[in-house]
Every structure is written in C-alpha cells, then in structure tokens.
N, CA, C, O and CB atoms as a CASP TS submission, in Angstrom:
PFRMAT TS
TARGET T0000
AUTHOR 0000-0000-0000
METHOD Language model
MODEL 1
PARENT N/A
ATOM      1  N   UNK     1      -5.246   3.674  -1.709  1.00  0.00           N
ATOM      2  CA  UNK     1      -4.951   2.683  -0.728  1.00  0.00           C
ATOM      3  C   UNK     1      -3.452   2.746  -0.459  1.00  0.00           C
ATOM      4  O   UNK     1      -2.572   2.908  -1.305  1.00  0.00           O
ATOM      5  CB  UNK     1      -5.403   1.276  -1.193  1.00  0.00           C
ATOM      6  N   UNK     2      -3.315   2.604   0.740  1.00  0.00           N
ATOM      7  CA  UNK     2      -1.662   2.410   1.126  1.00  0.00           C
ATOM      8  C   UNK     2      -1.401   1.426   2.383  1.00  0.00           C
ATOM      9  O   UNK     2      -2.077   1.455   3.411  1.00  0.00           O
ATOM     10  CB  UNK     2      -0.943   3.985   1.586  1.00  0.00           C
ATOM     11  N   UNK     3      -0.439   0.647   2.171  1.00  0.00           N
ATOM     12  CA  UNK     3       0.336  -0.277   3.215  1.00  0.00           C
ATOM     13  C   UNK     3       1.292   0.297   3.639  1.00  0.00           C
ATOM     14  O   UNK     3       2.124   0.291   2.732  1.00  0.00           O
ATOM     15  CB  UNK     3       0.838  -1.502   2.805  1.00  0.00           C
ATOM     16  N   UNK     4       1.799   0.962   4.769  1.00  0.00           N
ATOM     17  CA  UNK     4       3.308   1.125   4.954  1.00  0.00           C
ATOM     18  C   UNK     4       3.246   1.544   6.342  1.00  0.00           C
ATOM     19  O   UNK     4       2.213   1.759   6.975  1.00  0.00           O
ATOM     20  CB  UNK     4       4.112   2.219   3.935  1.00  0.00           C
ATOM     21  N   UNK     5       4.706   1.665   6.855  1.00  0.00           N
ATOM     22  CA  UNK     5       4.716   1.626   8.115  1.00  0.00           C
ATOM     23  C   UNK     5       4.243   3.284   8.749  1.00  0.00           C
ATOM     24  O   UNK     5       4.238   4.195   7.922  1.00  0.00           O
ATOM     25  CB  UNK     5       6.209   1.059   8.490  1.00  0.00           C
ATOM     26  N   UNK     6       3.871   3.595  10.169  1.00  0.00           N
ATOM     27  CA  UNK     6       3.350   4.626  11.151  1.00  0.00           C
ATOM     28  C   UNK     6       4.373   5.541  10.886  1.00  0.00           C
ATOM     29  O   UNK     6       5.553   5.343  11.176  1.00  0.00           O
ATOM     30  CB  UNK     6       3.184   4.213  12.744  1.00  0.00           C
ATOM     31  N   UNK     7       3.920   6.574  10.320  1.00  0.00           N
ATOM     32  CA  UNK     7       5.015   7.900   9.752  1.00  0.00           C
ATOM     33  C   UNK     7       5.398   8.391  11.154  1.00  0.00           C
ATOM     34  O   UNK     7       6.577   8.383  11.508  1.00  0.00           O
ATOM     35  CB  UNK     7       4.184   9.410   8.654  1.00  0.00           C
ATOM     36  N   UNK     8       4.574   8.748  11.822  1.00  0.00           N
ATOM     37  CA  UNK     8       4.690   9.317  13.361  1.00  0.00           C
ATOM     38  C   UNK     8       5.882   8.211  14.443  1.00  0.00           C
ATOM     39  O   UNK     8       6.583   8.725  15.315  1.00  0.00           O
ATOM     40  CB  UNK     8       2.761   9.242  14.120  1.00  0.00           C
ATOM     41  N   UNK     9       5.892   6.961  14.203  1.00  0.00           N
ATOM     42  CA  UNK     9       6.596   6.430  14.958  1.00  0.00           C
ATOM     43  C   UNK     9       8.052   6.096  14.243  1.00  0.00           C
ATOM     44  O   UNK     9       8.784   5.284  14.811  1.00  0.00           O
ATOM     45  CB  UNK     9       5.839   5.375  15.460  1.00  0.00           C
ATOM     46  N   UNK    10       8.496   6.730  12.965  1.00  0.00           N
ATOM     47  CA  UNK    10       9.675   7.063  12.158  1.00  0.00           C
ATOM     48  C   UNK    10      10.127   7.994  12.587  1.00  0.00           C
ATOM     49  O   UNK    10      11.238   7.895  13.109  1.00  0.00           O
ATOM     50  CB  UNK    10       9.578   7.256  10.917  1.00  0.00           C
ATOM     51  N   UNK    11       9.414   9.364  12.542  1.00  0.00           N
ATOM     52  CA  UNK    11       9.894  10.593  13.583  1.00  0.00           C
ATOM     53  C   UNK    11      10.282  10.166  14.839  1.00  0.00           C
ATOM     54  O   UNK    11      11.313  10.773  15.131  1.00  0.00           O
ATOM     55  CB  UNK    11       8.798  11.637  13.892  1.00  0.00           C
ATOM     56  N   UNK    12       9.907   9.320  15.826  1.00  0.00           N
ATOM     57  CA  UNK    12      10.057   9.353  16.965  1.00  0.00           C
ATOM     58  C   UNK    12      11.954   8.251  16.862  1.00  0.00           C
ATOM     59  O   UNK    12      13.039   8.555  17.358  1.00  0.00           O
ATOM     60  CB  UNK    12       8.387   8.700  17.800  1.00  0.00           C
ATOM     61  N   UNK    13      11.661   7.336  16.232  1.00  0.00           N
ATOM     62  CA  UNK    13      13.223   6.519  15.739  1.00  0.00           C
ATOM     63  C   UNK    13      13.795   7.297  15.415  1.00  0.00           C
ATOM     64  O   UNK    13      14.828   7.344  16.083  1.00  0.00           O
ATOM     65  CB  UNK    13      13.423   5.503  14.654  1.00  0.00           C
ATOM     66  N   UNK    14      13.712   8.534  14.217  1.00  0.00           N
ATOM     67  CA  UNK    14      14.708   9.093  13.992  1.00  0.00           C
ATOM     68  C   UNK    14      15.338   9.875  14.901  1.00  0.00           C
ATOM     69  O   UNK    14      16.548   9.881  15.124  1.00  0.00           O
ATOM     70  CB  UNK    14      14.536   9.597  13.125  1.00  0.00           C
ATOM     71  N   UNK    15      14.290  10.705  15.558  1.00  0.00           N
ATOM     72  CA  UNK    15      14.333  11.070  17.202  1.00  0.00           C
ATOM     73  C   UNK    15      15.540  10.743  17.825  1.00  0.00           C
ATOM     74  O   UNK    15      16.499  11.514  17.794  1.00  0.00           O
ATOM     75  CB  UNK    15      13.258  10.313  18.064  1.00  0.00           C
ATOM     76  N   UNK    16      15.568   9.663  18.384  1.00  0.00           N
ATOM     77  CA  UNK    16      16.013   8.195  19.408  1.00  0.00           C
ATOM     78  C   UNK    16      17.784   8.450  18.241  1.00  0.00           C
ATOM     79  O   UNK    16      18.819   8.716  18.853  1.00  0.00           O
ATOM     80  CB  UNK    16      14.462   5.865  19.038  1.00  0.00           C
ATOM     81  N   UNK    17      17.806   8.371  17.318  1.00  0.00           N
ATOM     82  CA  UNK    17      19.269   8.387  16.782  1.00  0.00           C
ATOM     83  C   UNK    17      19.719   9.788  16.631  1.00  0.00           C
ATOM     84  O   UNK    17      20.943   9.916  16.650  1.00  0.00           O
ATOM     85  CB  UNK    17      19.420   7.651  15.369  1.00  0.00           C
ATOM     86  N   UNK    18      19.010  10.893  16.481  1.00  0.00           N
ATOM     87  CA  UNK    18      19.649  12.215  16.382  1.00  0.00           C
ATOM     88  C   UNK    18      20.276  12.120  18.230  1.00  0.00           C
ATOM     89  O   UNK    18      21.396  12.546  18.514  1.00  0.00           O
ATOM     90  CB  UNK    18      18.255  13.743  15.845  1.00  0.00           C
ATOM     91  N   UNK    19      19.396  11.542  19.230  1.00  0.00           N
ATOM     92  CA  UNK    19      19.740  11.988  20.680  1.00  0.00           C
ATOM     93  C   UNK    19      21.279  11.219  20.275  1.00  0.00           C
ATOM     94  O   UNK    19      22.318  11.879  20.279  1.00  0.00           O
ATOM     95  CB  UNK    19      18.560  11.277  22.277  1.00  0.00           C
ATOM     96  N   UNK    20      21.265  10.352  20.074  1.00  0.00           N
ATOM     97  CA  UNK    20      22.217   8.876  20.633  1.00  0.00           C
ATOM     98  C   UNK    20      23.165   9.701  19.877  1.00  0.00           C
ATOM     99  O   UNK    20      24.161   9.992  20.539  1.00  0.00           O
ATOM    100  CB  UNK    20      21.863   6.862  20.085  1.00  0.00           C
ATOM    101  N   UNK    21      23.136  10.318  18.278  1.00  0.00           N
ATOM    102  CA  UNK    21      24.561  10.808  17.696  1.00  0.00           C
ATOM    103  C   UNK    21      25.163  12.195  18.452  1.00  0.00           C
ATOM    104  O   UNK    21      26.385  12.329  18.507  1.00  0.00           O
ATOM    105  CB  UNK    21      24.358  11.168  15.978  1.00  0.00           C
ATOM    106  N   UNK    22      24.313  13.181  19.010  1.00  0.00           N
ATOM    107  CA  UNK    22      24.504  14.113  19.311  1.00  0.00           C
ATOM    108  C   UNK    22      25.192  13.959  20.932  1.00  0.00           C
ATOM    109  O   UNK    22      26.041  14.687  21.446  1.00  0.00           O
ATOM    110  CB  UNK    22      23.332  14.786  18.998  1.00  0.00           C
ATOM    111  N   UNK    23      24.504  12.746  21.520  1.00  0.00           N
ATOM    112  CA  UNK    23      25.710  12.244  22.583  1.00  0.00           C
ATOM    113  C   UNK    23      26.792  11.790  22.494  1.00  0.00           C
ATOM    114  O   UNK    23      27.430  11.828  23.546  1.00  0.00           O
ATOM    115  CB  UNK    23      25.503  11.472  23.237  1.00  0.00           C
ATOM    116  N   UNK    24      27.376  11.284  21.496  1.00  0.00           N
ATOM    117  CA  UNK    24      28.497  10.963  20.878  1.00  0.00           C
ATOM    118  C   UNK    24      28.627   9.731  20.292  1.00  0.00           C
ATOM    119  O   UNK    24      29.713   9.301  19.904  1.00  0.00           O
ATOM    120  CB  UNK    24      29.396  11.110  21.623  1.00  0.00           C
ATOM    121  N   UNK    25      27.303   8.969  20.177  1.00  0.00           N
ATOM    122  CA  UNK    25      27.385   7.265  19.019  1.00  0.00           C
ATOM    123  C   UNK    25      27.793   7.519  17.737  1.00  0.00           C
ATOM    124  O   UNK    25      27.458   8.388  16.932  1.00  0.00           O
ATOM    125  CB  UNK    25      25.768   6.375  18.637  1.00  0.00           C
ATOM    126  N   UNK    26      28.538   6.654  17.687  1.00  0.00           N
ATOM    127  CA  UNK    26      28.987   6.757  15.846  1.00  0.00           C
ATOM    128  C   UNK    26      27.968   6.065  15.636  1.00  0.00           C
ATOM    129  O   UNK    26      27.532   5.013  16.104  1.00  0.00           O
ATOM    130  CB  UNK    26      30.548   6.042  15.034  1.00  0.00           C
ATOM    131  N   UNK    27      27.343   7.424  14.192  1.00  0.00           N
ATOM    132  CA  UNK    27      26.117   6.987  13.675  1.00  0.00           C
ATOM    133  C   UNK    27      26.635   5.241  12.319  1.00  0.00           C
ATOM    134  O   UNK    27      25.835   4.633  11.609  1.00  0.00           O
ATOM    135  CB  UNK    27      25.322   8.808  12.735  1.00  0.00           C
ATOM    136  N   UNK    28      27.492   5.089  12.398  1.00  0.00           N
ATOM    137  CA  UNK    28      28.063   3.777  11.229  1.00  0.00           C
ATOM    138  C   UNK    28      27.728   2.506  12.518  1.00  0.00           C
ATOM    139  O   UNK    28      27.518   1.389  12.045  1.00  0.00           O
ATOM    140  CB  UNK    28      30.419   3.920  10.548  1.00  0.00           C
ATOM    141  N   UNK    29      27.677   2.599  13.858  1.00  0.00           N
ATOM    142  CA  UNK    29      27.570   1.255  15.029  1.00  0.00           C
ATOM    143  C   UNK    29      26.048   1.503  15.605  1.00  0.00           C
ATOM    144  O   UNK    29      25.802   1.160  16.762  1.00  0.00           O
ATOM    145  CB  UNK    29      28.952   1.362  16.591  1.00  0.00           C
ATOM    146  N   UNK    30      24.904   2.175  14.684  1.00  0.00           N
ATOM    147  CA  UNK    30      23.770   2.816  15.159  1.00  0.00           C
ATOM    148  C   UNK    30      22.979   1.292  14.452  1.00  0.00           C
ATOM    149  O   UNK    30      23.475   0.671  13.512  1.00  0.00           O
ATOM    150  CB  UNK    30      23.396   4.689  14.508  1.00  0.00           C
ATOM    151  N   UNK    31      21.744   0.926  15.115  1.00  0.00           N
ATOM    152  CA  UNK    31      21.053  -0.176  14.292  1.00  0.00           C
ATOM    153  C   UNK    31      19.828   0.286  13.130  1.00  0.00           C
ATOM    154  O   UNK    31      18.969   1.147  13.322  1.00  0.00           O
ATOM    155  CB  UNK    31      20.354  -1.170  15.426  1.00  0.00           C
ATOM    156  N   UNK    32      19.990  -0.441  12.033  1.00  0.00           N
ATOM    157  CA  UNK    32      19.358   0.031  11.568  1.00  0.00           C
ATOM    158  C   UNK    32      17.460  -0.805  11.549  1.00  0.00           C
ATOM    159  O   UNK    32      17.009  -1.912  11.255  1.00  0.00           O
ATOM    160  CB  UNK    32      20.257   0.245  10.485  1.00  0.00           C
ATOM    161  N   UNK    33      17.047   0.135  11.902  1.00  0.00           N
ATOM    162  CA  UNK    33      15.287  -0.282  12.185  1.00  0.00           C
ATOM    163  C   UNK    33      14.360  -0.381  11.501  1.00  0.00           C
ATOM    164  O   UNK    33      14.266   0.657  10.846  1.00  0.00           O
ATOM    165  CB  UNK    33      14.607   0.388  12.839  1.00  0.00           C
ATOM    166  N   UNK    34      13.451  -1.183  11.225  1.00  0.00           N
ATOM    167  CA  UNK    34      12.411  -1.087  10.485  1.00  0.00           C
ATOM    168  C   UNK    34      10.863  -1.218  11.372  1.00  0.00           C
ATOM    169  O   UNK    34      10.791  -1.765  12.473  1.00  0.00           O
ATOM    170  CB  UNK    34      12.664  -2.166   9.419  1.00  0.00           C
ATOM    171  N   UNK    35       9.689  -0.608  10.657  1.00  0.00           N
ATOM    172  CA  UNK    35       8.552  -0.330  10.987  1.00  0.00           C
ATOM    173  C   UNK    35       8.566  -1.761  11.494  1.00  0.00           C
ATOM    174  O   UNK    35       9.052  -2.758  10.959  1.00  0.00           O
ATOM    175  CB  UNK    35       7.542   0.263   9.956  1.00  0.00           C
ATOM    176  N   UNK    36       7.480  -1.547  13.440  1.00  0.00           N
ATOM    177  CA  UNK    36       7.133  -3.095  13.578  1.00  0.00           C
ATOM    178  C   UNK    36       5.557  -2.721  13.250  1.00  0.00           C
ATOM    179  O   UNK    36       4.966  -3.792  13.387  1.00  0.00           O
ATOM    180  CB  UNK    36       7.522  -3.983  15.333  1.00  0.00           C
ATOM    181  N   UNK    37       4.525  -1.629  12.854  1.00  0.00           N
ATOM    182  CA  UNK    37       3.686  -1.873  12.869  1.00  0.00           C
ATOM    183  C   UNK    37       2.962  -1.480  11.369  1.00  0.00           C
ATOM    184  O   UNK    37       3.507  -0.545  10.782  1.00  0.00           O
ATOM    185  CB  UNK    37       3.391  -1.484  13.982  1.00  0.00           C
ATOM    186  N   UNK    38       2.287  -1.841  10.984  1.00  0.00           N
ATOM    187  CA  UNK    38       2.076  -1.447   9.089  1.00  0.00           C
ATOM    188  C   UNK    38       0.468  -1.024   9.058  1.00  0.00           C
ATOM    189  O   UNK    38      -0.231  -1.964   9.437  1.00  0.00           O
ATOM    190  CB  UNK    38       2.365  -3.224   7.713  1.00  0.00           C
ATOM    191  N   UNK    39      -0.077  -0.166   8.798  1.00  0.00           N
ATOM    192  CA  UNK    39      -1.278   0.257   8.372  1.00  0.00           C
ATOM    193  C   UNK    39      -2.090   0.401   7.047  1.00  0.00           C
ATOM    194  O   UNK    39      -1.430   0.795   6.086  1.00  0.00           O
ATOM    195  CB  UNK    39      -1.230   1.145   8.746  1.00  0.00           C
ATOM    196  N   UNK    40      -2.952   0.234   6.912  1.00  0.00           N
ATOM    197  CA  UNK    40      -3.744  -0.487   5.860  1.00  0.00           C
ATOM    198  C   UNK    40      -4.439   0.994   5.666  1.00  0.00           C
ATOM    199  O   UNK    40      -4.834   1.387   6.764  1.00  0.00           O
ATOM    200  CB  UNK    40      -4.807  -2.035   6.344  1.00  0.00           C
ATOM    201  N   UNK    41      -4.687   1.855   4.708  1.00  0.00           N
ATOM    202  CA  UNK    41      -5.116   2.884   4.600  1.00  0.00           C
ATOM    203  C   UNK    41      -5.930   3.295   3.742  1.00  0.00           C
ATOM    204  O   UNK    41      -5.359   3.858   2.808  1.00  0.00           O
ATOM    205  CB  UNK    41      -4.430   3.410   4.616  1.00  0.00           C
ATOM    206  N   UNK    42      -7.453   3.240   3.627  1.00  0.00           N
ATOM    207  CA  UNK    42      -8.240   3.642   2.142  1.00  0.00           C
ATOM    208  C   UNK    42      -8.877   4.584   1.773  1.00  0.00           C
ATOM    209  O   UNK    42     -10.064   4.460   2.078  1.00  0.00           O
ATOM    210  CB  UNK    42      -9.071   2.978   1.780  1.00  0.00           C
ATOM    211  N   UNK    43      -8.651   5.471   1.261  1.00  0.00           N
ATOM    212  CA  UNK    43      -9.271   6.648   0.666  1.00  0.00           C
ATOM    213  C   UNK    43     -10.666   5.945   0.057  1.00  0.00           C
ATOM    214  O   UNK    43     -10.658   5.419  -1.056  1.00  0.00           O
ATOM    215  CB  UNK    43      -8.208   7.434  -0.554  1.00  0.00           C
ATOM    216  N   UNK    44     -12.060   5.997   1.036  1.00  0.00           N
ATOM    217  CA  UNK    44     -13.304   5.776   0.171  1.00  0.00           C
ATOM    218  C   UNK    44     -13.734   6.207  -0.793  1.00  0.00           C
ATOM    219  O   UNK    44     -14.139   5.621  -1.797  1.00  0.00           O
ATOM    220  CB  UNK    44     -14.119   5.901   0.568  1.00  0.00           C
ATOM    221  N   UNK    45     -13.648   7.815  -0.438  1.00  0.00           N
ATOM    222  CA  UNK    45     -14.083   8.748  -1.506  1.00  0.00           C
ATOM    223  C   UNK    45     -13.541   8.775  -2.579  1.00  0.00           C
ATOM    224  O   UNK    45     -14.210   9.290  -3.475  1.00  0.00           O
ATOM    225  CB  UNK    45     -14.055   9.873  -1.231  1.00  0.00           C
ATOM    226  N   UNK    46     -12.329   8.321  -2.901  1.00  0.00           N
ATOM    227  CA  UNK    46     -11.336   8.558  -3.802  1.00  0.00           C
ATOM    228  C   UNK    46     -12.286   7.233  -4.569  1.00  0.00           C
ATOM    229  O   UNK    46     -13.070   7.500  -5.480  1.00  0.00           O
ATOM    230  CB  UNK    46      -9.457   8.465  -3.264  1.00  0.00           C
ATOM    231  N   UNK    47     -12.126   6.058  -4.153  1.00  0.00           N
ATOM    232  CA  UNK    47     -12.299   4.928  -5.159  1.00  0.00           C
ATOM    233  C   UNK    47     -13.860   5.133  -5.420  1.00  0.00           C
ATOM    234  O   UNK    47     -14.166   4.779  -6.559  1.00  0.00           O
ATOM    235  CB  UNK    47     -11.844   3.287  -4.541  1.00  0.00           C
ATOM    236  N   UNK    48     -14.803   5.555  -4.748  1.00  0.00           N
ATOM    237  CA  UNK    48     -16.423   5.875  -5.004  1.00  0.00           C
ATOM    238  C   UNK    48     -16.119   6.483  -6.348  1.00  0.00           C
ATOM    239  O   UNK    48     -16.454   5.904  -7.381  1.00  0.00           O
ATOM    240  CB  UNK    48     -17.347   7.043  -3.791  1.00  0.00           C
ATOM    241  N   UNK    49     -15.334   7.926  -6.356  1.00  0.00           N
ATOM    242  CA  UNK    49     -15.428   8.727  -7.230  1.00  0.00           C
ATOM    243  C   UNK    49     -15.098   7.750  -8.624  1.00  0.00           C
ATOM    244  O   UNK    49     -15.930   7.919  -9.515  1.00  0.00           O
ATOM    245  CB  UNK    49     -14.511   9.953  -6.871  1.00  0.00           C
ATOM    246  N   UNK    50     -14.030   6.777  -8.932  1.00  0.00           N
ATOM    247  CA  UNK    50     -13.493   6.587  -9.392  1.00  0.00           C
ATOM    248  C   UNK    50     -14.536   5.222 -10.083  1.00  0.00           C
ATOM    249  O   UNK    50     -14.517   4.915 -11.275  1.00  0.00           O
ATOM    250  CB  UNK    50     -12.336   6.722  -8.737  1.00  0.00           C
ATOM    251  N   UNK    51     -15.330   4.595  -9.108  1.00  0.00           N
ATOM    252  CA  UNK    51     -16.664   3.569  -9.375  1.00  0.00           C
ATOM    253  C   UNK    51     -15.599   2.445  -9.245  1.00  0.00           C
ATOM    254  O   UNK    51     -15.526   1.688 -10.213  1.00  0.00           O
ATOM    255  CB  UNK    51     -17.745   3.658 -11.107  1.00  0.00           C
ATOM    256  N   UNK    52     -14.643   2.186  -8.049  1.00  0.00           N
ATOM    257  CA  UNK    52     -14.209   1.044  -8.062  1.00  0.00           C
ATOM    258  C   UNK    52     -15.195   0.460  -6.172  1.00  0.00           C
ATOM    259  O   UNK    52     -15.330   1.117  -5.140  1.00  0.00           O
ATOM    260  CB  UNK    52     -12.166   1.182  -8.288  1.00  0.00           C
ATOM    261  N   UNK    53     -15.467  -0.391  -6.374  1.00  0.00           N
ATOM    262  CA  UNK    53     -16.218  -1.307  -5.463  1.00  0.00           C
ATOM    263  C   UNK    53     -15.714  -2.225  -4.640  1.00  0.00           C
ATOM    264  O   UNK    53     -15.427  -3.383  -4.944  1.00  0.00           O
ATOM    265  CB  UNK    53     -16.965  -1.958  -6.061  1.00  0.00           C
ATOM    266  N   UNK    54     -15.580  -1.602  -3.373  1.00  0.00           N
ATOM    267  CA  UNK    54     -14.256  -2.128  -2.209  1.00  0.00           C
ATOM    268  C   UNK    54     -15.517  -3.115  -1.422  1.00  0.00           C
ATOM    269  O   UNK    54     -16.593  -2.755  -0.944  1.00  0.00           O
ATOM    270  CB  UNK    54     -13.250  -0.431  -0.826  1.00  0.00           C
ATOM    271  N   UNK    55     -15.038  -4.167  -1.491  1.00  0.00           N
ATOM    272  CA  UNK    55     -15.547  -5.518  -0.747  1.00  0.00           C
ATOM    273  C   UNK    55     -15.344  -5.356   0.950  1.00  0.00           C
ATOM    274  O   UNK    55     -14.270  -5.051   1.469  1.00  0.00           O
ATOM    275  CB  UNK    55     -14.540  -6.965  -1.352  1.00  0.00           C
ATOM    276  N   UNK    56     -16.202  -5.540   1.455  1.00  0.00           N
ATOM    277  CA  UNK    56     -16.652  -5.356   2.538  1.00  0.00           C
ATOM    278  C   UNK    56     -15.447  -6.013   3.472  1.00  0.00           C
ATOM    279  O   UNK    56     -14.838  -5.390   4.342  1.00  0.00           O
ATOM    280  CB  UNK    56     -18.073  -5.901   2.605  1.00  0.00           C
ATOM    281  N   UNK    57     -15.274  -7.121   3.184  1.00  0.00           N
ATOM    282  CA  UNK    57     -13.803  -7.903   3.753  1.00  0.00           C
ATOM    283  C   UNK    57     -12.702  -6.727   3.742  1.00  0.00           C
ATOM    284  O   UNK    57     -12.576  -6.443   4.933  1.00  0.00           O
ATOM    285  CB  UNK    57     -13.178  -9.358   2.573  1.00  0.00           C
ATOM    286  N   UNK    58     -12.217  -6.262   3.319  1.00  0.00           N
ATOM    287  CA  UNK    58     -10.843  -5.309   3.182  1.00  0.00           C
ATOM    288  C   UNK    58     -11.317  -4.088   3.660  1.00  0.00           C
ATOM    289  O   UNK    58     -10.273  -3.484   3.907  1.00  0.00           O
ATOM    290  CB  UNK    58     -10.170  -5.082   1.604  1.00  0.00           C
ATOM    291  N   UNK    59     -12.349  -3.267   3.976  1.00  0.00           N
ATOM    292  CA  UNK    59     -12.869  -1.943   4.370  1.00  0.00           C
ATOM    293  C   UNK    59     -12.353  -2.334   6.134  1.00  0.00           C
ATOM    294  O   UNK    59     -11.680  -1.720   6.963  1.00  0.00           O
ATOM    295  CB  UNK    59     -14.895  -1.632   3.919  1.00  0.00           C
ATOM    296  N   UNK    60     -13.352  -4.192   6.137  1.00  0.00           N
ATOM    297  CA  UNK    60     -13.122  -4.551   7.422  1.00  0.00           C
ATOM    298  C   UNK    60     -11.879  -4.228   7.957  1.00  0.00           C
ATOM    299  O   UNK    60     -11.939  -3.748   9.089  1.00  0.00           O
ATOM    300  CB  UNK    60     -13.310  -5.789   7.559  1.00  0.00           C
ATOM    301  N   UNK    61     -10.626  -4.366   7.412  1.00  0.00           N
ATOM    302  CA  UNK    61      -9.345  -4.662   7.451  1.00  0.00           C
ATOM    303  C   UNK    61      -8.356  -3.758   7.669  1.00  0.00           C
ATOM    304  O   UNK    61      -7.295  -3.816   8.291  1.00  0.00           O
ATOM    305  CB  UNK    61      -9.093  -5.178   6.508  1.00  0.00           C
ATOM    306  N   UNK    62      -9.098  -2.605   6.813  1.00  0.00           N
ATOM    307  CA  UNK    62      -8.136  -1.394   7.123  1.00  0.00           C
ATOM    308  C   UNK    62      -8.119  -0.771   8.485  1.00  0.00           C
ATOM    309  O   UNK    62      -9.011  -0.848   9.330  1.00  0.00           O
ATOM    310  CB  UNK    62      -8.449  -0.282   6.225  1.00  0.00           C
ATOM    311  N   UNK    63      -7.071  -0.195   8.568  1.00  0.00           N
ATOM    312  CA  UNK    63      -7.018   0.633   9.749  1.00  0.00           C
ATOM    313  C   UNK    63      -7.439   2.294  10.247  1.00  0.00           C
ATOM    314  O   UNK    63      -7.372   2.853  11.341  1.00  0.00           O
ATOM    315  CB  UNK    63      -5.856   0.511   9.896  1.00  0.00           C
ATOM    316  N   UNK    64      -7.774   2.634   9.248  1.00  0.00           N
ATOM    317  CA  UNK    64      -7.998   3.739   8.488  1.00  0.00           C
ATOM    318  C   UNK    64      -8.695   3.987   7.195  1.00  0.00           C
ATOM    319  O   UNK    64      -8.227   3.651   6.107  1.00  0.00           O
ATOM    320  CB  UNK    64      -7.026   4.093   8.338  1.00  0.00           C
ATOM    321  N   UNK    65      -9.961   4.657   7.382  1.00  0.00           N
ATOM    322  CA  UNK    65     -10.863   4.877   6.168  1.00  0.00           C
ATOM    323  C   UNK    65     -10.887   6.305   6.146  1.00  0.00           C
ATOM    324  O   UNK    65     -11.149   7.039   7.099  1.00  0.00           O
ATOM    325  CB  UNK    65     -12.370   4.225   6.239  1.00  0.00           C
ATOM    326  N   UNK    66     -10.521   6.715   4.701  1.00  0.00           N
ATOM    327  CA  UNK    66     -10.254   8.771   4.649  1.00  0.00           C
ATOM    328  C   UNK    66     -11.463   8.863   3.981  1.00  0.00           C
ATOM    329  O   UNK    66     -11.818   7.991   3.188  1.00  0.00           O
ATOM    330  CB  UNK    66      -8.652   9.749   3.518  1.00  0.00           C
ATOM    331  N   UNK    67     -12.223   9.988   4.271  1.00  0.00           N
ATOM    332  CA  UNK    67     -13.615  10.565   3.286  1.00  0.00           C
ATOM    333  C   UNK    67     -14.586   9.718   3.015  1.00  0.00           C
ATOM    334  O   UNK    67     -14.811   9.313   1.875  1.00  0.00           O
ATOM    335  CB  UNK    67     -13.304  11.012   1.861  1.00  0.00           C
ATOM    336  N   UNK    68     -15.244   9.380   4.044  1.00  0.00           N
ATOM    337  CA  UNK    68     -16.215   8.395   4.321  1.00  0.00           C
ATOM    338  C   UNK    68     -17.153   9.333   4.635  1.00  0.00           C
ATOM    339  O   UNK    68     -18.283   8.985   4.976  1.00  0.00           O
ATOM    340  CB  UNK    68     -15.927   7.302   5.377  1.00  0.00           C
TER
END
C-alpha cells in the first residue's frame, strides 16, 4: 500500500523549474511546491499472498489496485 503524491506530475514541476532556471530565475527566489493531489495505491496480490484481508471500504478508496 502507498499514499503519496503523482510521480508524473513531480516530473512535470520539476520540468516548470529547470525551464524558469535555464531562463535565468535564481533557483534560491524559485517556490517551493508540494503534491496537490495524493493517491491511495494497493498491491492486491501482494496482501492475498501474504493472507492479509483488505475490507471492502478501503479497496473502495483507493485509486489504484495492482494485480487484481
């Protein structure tokens, strides 16, 4: 299981500050950003294998189910 923010939309921020330094922003007056969106992520297969028993409420919840 994992909570954390959209890896793909970190690339795209980091993106957005390589343009802005390479135009000439001092990267020290650059803002610093955090994830606005967080994903809920569960490996089924992993916890089946393992005989842990994921409650129907939180399967609901995730955003992402791997090896189903």
């Amino acid at each position: 299981m994992s909570y954390a923010g959209d890896v793909l939309e970190s690339y795209r921020r980091a993106a957005r500050h390589v343009d802005l330094i390479l135009k000439g922003a001092n990267p020290a007056e650059l803002p610093i950003e955090q994830p606005t969106r967080l994903a809920l992520v569960i490996n089924v297969a992993t916890a089946k294998a393992q005989g842990i028993a994921l409650p129907p409420s939180l399967l609901a919840r995730a955003d992402r189910r791997v090896g189903e």
